[in-house]
N, C-alpha and C positions, 0 to 999 in steps of 0.2 A: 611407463606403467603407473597406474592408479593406486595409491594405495587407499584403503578404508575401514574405518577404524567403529563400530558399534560399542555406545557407549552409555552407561545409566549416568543420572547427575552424581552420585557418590566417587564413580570412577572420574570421572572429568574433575571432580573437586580435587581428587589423589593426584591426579596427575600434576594440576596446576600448581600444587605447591613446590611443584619441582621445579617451576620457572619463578623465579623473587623478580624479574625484571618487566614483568610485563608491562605493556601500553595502556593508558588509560579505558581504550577503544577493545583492547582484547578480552576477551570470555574469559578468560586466565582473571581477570583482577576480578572478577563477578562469581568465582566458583573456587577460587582457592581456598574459603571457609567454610565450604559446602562438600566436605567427605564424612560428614558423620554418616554410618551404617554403610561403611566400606567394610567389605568379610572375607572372608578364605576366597568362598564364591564368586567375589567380584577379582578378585585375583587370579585366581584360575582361568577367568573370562578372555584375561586382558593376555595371557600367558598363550591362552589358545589362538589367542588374534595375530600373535608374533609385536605387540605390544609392548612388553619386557621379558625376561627371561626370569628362571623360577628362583633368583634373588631379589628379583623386585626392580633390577636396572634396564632406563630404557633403551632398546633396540635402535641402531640406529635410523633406519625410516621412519620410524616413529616418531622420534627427535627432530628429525626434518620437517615430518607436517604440522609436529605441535611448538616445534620456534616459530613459522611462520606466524599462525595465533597467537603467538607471543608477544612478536613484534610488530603485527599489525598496524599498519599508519593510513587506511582508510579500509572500510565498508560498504557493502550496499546488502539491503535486506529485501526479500519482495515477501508478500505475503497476499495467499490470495485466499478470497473467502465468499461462501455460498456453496460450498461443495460439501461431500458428504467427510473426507478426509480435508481440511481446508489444508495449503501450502504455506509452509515458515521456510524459508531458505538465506541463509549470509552468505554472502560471500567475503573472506577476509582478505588484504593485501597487504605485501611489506614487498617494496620496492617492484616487482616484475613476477612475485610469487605471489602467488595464493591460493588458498585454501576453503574448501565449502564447508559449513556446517547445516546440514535439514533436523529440524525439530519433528520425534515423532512420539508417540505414546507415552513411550515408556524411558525414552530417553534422546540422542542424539547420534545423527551418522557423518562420520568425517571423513572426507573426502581430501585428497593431497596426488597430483592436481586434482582440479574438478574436471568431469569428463564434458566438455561445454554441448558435446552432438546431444550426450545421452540426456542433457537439461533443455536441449533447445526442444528435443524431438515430446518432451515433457510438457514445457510451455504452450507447444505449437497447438495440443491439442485442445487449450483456454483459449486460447486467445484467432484461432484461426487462419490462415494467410491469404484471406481476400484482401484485396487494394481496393475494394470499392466502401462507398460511405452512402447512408442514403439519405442521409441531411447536410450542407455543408455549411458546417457553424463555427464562428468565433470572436468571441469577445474580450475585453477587459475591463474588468470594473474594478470600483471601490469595496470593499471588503464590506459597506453597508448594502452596497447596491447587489451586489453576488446575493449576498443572504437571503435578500429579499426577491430578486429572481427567482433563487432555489425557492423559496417558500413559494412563491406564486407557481414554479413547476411542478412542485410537488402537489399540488392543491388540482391542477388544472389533469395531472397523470390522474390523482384520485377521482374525480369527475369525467375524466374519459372511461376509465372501467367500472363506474357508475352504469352509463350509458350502454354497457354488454346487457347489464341486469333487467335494462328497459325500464329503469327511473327516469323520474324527469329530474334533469339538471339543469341548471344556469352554467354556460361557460365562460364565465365572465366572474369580476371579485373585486371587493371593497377593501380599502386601506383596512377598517375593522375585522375582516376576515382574517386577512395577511396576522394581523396581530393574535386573534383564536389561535392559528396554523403554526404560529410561532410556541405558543403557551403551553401548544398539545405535544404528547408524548412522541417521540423520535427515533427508529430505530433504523436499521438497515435498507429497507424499503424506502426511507427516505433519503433524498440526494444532499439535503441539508446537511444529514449527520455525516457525510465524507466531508464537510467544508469546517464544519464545528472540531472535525476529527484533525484538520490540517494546522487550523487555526486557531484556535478554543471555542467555546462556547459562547456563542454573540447573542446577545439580547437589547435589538435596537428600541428607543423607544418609540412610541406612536410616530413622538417628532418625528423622529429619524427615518421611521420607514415610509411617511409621508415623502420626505426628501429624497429617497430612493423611486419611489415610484415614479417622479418628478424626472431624474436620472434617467431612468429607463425608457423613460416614453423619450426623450432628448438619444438615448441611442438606440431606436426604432425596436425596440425591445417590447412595449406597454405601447396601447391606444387605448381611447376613448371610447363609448358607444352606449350607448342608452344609458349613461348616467353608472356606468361602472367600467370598471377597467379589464382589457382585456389583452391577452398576448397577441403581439405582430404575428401576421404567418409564419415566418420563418421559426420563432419561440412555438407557436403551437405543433409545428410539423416536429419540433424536435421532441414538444409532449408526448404527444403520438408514437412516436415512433422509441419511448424511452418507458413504457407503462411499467415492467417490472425488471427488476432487475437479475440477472443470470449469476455475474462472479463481480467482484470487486478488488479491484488491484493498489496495493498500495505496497508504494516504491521509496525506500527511505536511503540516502547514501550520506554518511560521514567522513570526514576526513582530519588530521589533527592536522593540526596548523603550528601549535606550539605547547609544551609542555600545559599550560594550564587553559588550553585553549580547542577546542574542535566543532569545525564549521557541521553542519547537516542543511538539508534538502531533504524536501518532501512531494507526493504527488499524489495523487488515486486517480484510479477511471474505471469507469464504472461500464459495466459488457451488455447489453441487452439483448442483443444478437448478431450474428457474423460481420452484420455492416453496420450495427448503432454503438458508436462507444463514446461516450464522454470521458476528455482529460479533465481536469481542475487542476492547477498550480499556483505556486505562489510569485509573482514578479515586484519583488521588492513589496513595496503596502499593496500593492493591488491583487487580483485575482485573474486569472486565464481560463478560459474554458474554450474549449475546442472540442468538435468533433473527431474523433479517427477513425482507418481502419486497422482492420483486426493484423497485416504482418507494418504497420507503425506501432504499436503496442509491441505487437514480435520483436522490434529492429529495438526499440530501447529496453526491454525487458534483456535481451542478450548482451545487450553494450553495458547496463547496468553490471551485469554479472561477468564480464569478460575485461571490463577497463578500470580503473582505479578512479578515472576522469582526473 
């Protein structure tokens, strides 16, 4: 049996101070000074939930799923966004247990176990379970070279949906442009900002993205043509087929390694339709990008939230 626990952040602060031992990785060390405007009302809440009893002591099941958080010695968080309700979901782990917490309005809902059908059957409806891809793309580059890909993608998506409006456009682009595309504003719509988002904020210089482009045409990424550069087919069918984006997934998993110590990982990919999804990663200094399909998203969004790794 599931237990689940509805919770504002005042109550989740009350509660945490009732665990002194927690993990640096647990929600407990982030919310234990966070019960100010805790009230009768928030007691009553918790009393209705079968949370503690009407002295204020916790229940035992309740004890169970919030040791777990307690003890927590790795995480995985997904978060998905473009939606009208976007998805924050953790999952906690200590040893073989864990525990969910979903982020919603007004506060948080806990889960102990987590019900994994009732999350997959969740997921499944972002993310899709076709096996099919209708680009098959992958690379690895320099963390210079990625940036300046993604600029050039970005630039060349913007110019394809140009082309709807019946502009005349160049689909083709100059080291000086890359550099404009770089300076201009960046938000969601751009695939940049998942790489700025993995990695930090990059700002190559001219140099630099000279020498990226140089890169690129070296892994059949960038050609030549009338005196400007332009994406290889295989780069531009992935433009094409990448114009806006639907949802955006980003996969964060932590694990403590040692007292003053805890490894993470990160990922995003980005949906544009049942068969277009961009991963991005990071492999040591370089970057990964790959194309997927929608139940490969499925198969590590579950494993993310079902394994401790």
């Amino acid at each position: 049996m599931s237990i689940e626990m509805k919770l504002k952040p005042e109550e989740f602060g009350w509660l945490s101070q009732l665990f002194e031992d927690a993990t640096q990785i647990s929600p407990m060390s982030l919310f234990s000074e966070k019960k100010t405007g805790f009230n009768e009302e928030n007691k009553k809440s918790m009393i209705d939930q079968s949370i503690i009893d009407n002295e204020g002591n916790l229940k035992p099941d309740a004890y169970n799923a919030l040791d777990v958080l307690s003890k927590s010695d790795a995480y995985t968080r997904i978060r998905i966004t473009g939606v009208d309700a976007p998805v924050d979901k953790i999952v906690y782990f200590n040893g073989n247990k864990k525990s969910s917490v979903d982020a919603t309005k007004d506060g948080f809902i806990f889960k102990y176990p987590p019900l994994d059908e009732e999350t997959g059957n969740i997921l499944s409806e972002f993310t899709g379970t076709s096996r099919f891809v209708n680009v098959n793309f992958k690379v690895k580059l320099s963390r210079a070279s990625a940036y300046v890909f993604l600029l050039a993608l970005d630039l060349m998506r913007q110019k394809n949906l140009k082309l709807l409006t019946r502009e005349d456009v160049i689909l083709g682009f100059t080291s000086e442009e890359l550099l404009l595309e770089q300076n201009a504003d960046h938000h969601a719509f751009h695939l940049v900002s998942a790489l700025n988002a993995l990695i930090g904020n990059q700002s190559p210089t001219a140099y630099e993205i000279d020498n990226a482009i140089f890169d690129l045409e070296k892994q059949g990424l960038f050609e030549q043509k009338s005196g400007l550069w332009i994406l290889s087919a295989v780069a531009m069918d992935l433009a094409m087929h990448s114009l806006i984006p639907e949802y955006y997934f980003n996969i964060i998993h932590g694990k403590v390694e040692s007292e003053e110590s805890v490894v993470k990982s990160e990922c995003y990919v980005a949906l544009f339709g049942i068969h277009d999804l961009l991963y991005i990663d990071q492999d040591a200094s370089d970057i990964v990008m790959e194309s997927m399909s929608g139940s490969d998203l499925y198969l590590i969004l579950m494993n993310a939230l079902t394994s401790s790794l």
